[in-house]
C-alpha positions in Angstrom: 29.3 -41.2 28.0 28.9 -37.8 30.3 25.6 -37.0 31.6 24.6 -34.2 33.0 21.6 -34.6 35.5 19.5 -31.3 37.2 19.5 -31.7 40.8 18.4 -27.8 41.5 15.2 -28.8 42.7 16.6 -30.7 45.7 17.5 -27.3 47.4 13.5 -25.8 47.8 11.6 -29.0 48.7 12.1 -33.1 49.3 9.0 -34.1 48.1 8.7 -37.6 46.4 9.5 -35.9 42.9 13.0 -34.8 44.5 13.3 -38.4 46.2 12.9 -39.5 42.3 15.7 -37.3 41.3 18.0 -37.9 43.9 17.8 -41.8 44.5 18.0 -42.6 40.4 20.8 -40.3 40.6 22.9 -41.8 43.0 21.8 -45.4 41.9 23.4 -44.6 38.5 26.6 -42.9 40.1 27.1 -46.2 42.1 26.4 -48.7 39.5 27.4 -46.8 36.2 30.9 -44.9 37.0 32.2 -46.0 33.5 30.3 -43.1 32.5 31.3 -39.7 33.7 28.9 -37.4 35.3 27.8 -33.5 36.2 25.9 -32.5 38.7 24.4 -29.4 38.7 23.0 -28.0 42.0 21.5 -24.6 43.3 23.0 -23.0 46.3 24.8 -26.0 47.9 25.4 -29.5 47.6 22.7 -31.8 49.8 24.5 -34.0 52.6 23.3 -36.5 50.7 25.8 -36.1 48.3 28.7 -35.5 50.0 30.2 -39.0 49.5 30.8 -38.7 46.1 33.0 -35.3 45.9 36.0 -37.2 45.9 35.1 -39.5 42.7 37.1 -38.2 39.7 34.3 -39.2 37.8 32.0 -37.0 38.7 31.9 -32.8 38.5 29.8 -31.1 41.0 28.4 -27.2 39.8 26.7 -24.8 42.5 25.0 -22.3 41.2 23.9 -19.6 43.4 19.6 -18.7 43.4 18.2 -16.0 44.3 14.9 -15.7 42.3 13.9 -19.4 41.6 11.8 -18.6 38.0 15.0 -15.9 37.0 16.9 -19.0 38.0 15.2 -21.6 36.6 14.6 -20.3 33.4 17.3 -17.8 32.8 20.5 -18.8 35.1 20.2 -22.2 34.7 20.0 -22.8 31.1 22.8 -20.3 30.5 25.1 -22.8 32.6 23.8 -25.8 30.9 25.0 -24.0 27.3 28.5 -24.0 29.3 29.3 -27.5 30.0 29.2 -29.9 27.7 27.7 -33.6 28.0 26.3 -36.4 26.2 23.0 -36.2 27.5 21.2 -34.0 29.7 18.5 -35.5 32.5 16.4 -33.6 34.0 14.6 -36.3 37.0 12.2 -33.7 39.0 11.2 -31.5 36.5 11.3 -30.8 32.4 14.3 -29.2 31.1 14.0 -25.4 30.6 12.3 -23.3 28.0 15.1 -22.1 26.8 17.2 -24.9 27.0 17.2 -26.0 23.1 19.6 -28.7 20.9 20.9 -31.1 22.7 20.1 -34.9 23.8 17.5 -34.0 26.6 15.7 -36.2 28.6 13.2 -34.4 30.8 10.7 -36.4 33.4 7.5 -36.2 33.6 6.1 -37.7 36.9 2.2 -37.3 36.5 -0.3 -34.7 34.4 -1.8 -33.2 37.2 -1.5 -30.0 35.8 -3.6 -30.6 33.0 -6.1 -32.9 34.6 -6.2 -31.9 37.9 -5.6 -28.1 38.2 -8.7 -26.3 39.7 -7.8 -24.8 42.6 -4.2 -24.1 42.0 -3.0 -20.9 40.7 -3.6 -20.4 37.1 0.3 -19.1 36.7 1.8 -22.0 38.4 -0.4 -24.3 36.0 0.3 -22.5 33.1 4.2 -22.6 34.4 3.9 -26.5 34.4 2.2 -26.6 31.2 4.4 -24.7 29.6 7.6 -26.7 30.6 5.5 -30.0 29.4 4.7 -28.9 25.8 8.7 -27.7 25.5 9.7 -31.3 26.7 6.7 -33.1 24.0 9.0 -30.2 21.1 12.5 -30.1 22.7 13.0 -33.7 24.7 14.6 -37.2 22.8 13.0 -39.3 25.8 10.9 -38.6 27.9 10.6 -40.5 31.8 7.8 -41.1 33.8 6.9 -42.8 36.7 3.8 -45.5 35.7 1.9 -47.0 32.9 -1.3 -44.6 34.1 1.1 -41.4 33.5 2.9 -42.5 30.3 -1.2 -43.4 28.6 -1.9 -39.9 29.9 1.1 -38.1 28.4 0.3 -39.9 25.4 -3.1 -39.3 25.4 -3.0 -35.5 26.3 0.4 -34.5 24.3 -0.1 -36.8 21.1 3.2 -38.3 21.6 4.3 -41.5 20.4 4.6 -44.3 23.1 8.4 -45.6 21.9 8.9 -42.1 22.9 8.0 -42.6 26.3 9.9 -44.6 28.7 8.4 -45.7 32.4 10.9 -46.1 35.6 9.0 -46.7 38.6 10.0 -45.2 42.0 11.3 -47.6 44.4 10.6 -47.8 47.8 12.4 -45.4 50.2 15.1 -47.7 52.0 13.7 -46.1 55.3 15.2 -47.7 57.8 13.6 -50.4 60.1 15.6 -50.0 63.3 16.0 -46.8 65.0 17.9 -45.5 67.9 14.8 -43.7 69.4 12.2 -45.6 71.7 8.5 -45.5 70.3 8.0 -43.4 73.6 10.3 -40.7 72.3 9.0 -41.0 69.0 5.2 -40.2 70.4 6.5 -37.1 72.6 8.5 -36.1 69.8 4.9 -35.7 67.1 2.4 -35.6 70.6 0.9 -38.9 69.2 -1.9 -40.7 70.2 -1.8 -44.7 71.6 -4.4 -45.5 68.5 -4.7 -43.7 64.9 -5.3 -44.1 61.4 -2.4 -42.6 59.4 -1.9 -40.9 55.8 1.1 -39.3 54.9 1.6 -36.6 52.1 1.5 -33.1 51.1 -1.4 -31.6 52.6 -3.4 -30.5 49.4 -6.5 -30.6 47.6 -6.0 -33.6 45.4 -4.8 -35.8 48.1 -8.6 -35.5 49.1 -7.4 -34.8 53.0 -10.8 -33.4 53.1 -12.7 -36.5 52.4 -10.9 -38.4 55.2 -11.5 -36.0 57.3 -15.3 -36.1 56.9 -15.4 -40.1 56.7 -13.2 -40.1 60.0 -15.5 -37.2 61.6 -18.3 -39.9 61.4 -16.0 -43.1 62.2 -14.9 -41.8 65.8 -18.6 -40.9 66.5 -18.5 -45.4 67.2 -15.2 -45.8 68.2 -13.7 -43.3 71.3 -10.3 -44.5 70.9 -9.5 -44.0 67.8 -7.4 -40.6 66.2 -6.5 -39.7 63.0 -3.0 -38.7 62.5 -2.2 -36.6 59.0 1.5 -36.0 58.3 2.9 -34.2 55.7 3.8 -30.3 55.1 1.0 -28.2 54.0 0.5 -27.2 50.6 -1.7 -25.1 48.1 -5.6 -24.2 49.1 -5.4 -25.7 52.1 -5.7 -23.0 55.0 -9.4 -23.3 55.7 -9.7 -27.2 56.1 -6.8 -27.6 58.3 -7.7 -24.6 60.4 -10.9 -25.6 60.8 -9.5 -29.3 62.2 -7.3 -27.3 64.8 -10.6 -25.6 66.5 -13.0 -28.8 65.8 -11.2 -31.5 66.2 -9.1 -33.0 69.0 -8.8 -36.5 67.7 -6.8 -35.3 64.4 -3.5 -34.8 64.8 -1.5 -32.7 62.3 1.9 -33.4 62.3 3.8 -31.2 59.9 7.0 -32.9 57.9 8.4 -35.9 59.6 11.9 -37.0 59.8 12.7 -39.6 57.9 14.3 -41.8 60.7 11.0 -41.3 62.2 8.9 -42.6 59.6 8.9 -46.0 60.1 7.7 -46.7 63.7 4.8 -44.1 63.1 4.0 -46.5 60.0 4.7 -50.0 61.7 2.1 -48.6 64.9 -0.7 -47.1 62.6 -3.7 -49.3 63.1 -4.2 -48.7 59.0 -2.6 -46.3 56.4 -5.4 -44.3 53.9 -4.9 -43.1 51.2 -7.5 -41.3 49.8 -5.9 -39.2 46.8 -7.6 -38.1 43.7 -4.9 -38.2 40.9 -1.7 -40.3 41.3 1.3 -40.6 38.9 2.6 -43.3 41.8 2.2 -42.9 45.2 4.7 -43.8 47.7 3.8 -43.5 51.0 1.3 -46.7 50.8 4.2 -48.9 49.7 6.5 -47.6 52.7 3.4 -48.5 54.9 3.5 -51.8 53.5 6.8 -52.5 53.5 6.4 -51.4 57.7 3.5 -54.2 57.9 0.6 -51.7 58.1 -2.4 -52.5 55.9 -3.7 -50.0 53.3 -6.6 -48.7 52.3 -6.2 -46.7 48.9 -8.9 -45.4 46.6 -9.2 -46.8 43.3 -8.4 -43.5 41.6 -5.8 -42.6 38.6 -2.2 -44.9 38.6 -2.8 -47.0 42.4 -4.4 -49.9 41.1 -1.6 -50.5 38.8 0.6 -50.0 42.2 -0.5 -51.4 44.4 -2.2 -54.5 42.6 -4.1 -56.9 44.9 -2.2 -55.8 48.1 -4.4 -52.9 49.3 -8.3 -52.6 50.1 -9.2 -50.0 47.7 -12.6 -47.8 48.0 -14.4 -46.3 44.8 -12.4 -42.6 44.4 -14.1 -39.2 46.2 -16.9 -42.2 47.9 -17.1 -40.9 51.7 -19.6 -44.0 52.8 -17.2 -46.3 50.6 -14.0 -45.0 52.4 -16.0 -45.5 56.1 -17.3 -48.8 55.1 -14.2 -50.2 54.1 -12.1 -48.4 57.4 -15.1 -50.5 59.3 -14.6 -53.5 57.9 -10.6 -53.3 57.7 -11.0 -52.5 61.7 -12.9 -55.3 62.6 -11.3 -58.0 60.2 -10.3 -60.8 61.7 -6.5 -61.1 62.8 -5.7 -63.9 59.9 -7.3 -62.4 57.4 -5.3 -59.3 58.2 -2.8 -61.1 58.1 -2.8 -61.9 54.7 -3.5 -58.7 53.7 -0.4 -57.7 55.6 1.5 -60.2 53.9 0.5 -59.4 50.7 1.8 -55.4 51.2 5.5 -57.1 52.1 6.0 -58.6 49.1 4.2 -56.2 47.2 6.3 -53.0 48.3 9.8 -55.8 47.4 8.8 -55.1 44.0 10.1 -51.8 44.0 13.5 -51.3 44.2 15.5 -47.7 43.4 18.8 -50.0 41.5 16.4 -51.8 39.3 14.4 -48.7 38.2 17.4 -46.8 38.1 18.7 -49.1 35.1 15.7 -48.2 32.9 17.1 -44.5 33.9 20.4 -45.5 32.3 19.0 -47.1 29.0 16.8 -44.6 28.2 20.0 -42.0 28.4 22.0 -43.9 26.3 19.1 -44.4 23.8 18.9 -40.4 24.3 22.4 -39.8 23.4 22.8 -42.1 20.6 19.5 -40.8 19.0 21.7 -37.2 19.0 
């Protein structure tokens, strides 16, 4: 079988949709090379990639972007018409409009854009929508990411559920040693000795804005505590984060943080929040837990079904709920932490990239057979 996966989307941003598409990726390259592979990539092939240019079976394609919608919608499917393949995966985002005939199977990681889109630019929304009903008309499977997305796409679409298949993300195989000293690591992000932490893009449905608030009031009783928010910053977000750079000296905005990085800022956070509104997964709490930092998560969209029993959850958009529960999570005794801690070890093992990626592979074979 040759498959033919869409990794263009690696080249603009790493989000976790891009971290879907590139570790199911090179999962299935390491534990499926029976099959042959394309790889089709915009501009330049990610380091990340570079071990595998030598494998004869697997074809790498650059294709050179200049305008990403002329690209995506125009350049791109154009190429795909060239090379031929069994099946065609698309892991970030759906296959495009144009794209027409053959055994697609286009991912779907959450439908945001249709439940959670005020705010956002109506093109952008309509952009996603659009791509969405073509992979409901155009796709043979269709991926996603948690039982919460695929009852949504189901739901919202009217598509039959043996049409839907669910591969969960893993978690991140950050690493748990690193050659830099806490001390560097601090001077490095100018972080404090004491902070909560969340980690994500800094938009509107992440509800940044609610932590903000319920912290505003938490550090009014404790004087050592900060808040530390890490993650780029996304849409509709200008006014609430320039208005923590001039108000507040405790919250510390850290912009994107290198992966190699990551885990010490997790593994010294005195708790990780996550107070997002809509979910298809959700990531960064299960790389706190896997660090041994508890997590406090509200109760909204796919994270119950995540994160199960191992988090503290607070009812969704509740500021009193959110500072009651940081309050009680603060002052918990060490062994019942503990066992809270525990409970986030073993629930982030749960997750692994190789098993999630084999659910990729089925549901391509499936694809291609079905053609």
């Amino acid at each position: 079988m040759t498959i033919l996966i869409d990794l263009t989307s690696l080249y603009f941003h790493f989000t976790g949709i891009e971290r879907y598409a590139a570790n199911m990726t090179k999962q299935m390259l390491d534990r499926h090379p029976e099959s042959g592979y394309i790889l089709v990539f915009a501009n330049e092939i990610p380091e990340m990639f570079g071990e595998y240019k030598k494998r004869e079976n697997i074809r790498m394609i650059v294709l050179p972007c200049r305008s990403r919608l002329w690209f995506n919608q125009v350049r791109l499917p154009v190429s795909l018409y060239r090379h031929k393949a069994d099946v065609y995966f698309f892991p970030a985002f759906c296959a495009p409009w144009m794209f027409w005939g053959h055994a697609v199977v286009s991912t779907i990681h959450d439908m945001s854009d249709f439940e959670c889109w005020r705010g956002k630019q109506r093109l952008k929304v309509l952009y996603s929508r659009l791509g969405i009903y073509h992979a409901k008309h155009s796709a043979k499977r269709i991926l996603t990411v948690s039982e919460f997305s695929k009852n949504r796409i189901c739901s919202i679409l009217g598509i039959a559920r043996e049409k839907v298949h669910i591969a969960y993300n893993g978690v991140f195989n950050i690493k748990k040693e690193n050659t830099k000293s806490w001390e560097a690591i601090k001077d490095k992000y100018v972080l404090p000795s004491r902070y909560l932490l969340s980690v994500s893009t800094l938009e509107p449905r992440k509800n940044i804005k609610l932590l903000i608030d319920a912290f505003s009031e938490i550090m009014q009783e404790d004087d050592s505590l900060n808040l530390v928010l890490c993650g780029r910053a996304g849409w509709n977000m200008k006014e609430v984060l320039g208005s923590i750079s001039t108000a507040h000296d405790r919250i510390r905005i850290t912009g994107f943080i290198e992966d190699e990085d990551l885990p010490e800022i997790y593994r010294h956070a005195e708790l990780f929040v996550f107070p997002s509104k809509y979910e298809g997964f959700g990531i960064p709490p299960l790389e706190a837990m896997s660090m041994g930092c508890p997590v406090i998560s509200s109760d909204a969209s796919s994270m119950p079904e995540i994160l199960e029993d191992a988090a503290i959850y607070f009812k969704s958009n509740d500021r009193n709920d959110l500072i009651r529960r940081i309050g009680e999570m603060l002052s918990m005794p060490q062994e019942e932490k503990r066992s809270i801690i525990d409970k986030g070890l073993m629930q982030a093992k749960k997750y692994s990239w190789g098993d999630e990626s084999e659910k990729v592979y089925a549901a391509l074979m499936q694809a291609a057979k079905q053609n």
